[in-house]
TIFIBA-523813 format. One record per residue: residue number from 1; x, y, z of N, C-alpha, C, O in turn. Coordinates in steps of 0.2 Angstrom, whole numbers, plus 2048, in hexadecimal, padded with zeros to 3 digits. Example, Ala and Ser with C-alpha at 12.3 -4.5 7.8 and 13.67 -1.06 7.14 Angstrom:
# TIFIBA-523813
+-------+-----+-----+-----+------+------+------+-----+-----+-----+-----+-----+-----+
| nulum | n.X | n.Y | n.Z | ca.X | ca.Y | ca.Z | c.X | c.Y | c.Z | o.X | o.Y | o.Z |
+-------+-----+-----+-----+------+------+------+-----+-----+-----+-----+-----+-----+
|     1 | 842 | 7E4 | 827 |  83E |  7EA |  827 | 842 | 7F0 | 827 | 847 | 7EF | 82A |
|     2 | 840 | 7F5 | 823 |  844 |  7FB |  824 | 840 | 800 | 827 | 843 | 806 | 828 |
+-------+-----+-----+-----+------+------+------+-----+-----+-----+-----+-----+-----+
This chain:
# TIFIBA-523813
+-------+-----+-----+-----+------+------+------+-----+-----+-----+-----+-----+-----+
| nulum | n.X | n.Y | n.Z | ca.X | ca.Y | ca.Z | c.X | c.Y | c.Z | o.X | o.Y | o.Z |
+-------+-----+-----+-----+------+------+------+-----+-----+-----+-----+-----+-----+
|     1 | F52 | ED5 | A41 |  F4D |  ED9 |  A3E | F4C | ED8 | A37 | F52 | EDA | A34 |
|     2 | F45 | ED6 | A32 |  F44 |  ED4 |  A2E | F44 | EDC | A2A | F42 | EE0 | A2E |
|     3 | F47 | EDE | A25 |  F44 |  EE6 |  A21 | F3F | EE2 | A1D | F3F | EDD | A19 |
|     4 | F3A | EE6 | A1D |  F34 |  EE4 |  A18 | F34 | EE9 | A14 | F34 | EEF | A16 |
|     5 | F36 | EE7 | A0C |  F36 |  EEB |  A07 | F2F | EEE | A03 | F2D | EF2 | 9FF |
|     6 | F2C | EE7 | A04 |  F26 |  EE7 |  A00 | F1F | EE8 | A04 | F1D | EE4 | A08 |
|     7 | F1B | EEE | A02 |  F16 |  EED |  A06 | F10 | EE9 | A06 | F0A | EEB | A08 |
|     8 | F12 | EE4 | A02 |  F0D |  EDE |  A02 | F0E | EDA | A08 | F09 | ED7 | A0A |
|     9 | F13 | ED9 | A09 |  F14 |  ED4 |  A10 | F14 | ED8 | A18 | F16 | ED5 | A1C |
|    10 | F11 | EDD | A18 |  F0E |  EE2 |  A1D | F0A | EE0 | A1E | F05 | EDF | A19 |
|    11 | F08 | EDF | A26 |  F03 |  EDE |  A29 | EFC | EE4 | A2C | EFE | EEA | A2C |
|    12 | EF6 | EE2 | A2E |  EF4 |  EE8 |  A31 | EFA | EED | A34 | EFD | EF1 | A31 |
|    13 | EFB | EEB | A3B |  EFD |  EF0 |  A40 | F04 | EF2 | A3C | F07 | EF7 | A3F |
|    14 | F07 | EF0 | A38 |  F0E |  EF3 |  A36 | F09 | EF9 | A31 | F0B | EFF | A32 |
|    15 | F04 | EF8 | A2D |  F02 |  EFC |  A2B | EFD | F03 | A30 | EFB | F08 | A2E |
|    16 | EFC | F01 | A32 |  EF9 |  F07 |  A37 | F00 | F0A | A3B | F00 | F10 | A3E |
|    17 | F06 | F07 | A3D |  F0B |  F09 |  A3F | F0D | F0F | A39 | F0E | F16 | A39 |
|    18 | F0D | F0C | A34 |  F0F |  F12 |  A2E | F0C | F15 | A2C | F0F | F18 | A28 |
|    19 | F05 | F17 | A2C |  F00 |  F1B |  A2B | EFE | F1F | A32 | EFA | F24 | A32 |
|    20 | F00 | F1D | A35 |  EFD |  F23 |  A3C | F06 | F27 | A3D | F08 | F2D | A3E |
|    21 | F0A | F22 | A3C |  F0F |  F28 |  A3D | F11 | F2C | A38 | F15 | F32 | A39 |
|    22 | F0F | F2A | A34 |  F12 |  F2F |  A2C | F0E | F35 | A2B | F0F | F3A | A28 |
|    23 | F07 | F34 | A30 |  F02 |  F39 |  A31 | F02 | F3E | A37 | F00 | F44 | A38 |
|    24 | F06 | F3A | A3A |  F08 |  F42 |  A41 | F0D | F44 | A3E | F0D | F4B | A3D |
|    25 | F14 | F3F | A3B |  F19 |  F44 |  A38 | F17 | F49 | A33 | F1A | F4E | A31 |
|    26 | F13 | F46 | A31 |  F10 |  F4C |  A28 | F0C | F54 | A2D | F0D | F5A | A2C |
|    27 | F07 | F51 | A32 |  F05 |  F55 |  A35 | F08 | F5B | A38 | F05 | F60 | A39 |
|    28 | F0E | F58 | A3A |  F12 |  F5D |  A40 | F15 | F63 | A3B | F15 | F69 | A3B |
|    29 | F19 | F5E | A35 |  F1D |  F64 |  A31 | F17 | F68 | A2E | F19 | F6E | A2B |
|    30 | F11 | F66 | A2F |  F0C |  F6D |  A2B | F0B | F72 | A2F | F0B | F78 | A2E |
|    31 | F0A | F6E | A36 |  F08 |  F73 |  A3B | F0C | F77 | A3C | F0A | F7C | A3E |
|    32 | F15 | F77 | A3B |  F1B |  F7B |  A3C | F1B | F80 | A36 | F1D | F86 | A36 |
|    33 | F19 | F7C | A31 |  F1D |  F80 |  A2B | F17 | F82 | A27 | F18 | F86 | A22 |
|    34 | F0E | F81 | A29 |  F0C |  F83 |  A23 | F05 | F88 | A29 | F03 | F8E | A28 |
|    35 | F03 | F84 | A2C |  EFE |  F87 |  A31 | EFA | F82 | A38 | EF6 | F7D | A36 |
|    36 | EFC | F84 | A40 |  EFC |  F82 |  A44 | EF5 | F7E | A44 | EF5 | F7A | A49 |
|    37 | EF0 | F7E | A40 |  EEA |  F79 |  A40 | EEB | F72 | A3F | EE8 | F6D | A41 |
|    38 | EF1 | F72 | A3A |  EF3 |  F6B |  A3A | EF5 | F65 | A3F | EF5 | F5F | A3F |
|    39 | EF6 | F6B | A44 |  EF8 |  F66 |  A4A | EF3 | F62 | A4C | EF5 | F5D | A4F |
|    40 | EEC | F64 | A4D |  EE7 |  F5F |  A4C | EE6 | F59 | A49 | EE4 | F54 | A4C |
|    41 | EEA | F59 | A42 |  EEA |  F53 |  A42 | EEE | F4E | A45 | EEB | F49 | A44 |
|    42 | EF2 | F4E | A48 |  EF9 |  F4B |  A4E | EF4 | F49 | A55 | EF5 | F44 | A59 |
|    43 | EF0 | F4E | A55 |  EED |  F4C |  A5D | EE8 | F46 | A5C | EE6 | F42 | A60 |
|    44 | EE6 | F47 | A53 |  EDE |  F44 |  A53 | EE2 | F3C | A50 | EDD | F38 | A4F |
|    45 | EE6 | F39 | A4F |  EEB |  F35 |  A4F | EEF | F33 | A55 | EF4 | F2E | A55 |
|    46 | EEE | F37 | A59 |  EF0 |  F35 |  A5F | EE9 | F32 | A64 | EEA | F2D | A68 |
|    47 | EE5 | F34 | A63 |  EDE |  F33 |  A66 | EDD | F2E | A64 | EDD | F2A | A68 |
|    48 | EDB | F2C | A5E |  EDC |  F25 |  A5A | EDE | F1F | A5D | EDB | F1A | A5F |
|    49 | EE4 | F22 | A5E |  EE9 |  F1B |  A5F | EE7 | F1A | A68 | EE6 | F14 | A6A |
|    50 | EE7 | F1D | A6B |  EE4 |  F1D |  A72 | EDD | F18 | A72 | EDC | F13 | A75 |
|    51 | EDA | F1C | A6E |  ED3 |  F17 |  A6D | ED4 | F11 | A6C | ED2 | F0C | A70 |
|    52 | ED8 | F0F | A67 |  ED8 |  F08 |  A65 | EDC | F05 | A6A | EDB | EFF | A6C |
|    53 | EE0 | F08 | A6E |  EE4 |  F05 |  A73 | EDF | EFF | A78 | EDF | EFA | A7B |
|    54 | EDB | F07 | A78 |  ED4 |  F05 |  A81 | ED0 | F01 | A7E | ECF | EFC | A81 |
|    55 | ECE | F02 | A77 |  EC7 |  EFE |  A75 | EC8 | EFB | A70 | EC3 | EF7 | A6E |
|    56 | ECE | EFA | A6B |  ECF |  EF3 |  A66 | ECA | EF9 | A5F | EC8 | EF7 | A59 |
|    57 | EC9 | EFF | A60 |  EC4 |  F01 |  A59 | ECA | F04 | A55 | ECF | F06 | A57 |
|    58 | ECA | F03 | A4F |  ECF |  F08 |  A4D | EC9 | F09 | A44 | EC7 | F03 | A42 |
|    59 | EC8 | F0D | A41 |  EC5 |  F0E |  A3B | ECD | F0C | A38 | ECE | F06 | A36 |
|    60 | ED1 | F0F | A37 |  ED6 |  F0C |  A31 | ED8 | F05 | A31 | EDB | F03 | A2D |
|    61 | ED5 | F01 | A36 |  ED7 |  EFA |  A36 | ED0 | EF8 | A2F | ED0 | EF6 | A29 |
|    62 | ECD | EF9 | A33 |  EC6 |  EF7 |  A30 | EC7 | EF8 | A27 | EC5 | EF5 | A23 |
|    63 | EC9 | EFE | A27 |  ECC |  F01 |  A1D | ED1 | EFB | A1B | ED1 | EF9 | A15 |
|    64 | ED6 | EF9 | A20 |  EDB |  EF7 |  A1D | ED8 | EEE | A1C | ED8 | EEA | A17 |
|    65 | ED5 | EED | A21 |  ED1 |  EE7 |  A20 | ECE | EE5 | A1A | ECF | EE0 | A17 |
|    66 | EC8 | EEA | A17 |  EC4 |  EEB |  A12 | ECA | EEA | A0D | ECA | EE5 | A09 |
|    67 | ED0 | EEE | A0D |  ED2 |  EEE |  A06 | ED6 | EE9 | A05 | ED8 | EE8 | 9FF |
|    68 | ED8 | EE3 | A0C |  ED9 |  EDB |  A0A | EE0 | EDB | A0C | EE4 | ED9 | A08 |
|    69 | EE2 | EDE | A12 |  EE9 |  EDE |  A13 | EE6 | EDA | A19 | EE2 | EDC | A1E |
|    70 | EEB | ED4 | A18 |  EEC |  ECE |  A1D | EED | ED1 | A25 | EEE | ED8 | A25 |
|    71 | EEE | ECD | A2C |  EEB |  ED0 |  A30 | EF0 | ECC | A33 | EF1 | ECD | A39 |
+-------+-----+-----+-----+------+------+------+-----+-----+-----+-----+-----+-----+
């Protein structure tokens, strides 16, 4: 297994790997520690990723596409 240090050699899906999970773990510690509304965000990232599973749609592909990160 290669460690990728640099996130220029990140592809889409490693980058939606790190962006949808850093957003449920950021979401959960708010909803524990700061106020339970937050856990909305974890479900609504969880919902996401189910969609793109069934239907291939995802909006953050589409941003990461725009912003020129290889595929």
């Amino acid at each position: 297994m290669k460690l990728l240090c640099c996130f220029n050699e990140f592809t889409i899906s490693q980058f939606l790997f790190l962006i949808g999970g850093s957003l449920v773990i950021l979401c959960t510690f708010l909803g524990i520690y700061v106020h339970p509304l937050f856990f909305w965000g974890s479900i609504f990232v969880g919902i996401m990723q189910v969609i793109f599973a069934l239907t291939g749609f995802c909006p953050m592909k589409m941003i990461l596409k725009s912003g020129g990160i290889k595929e």
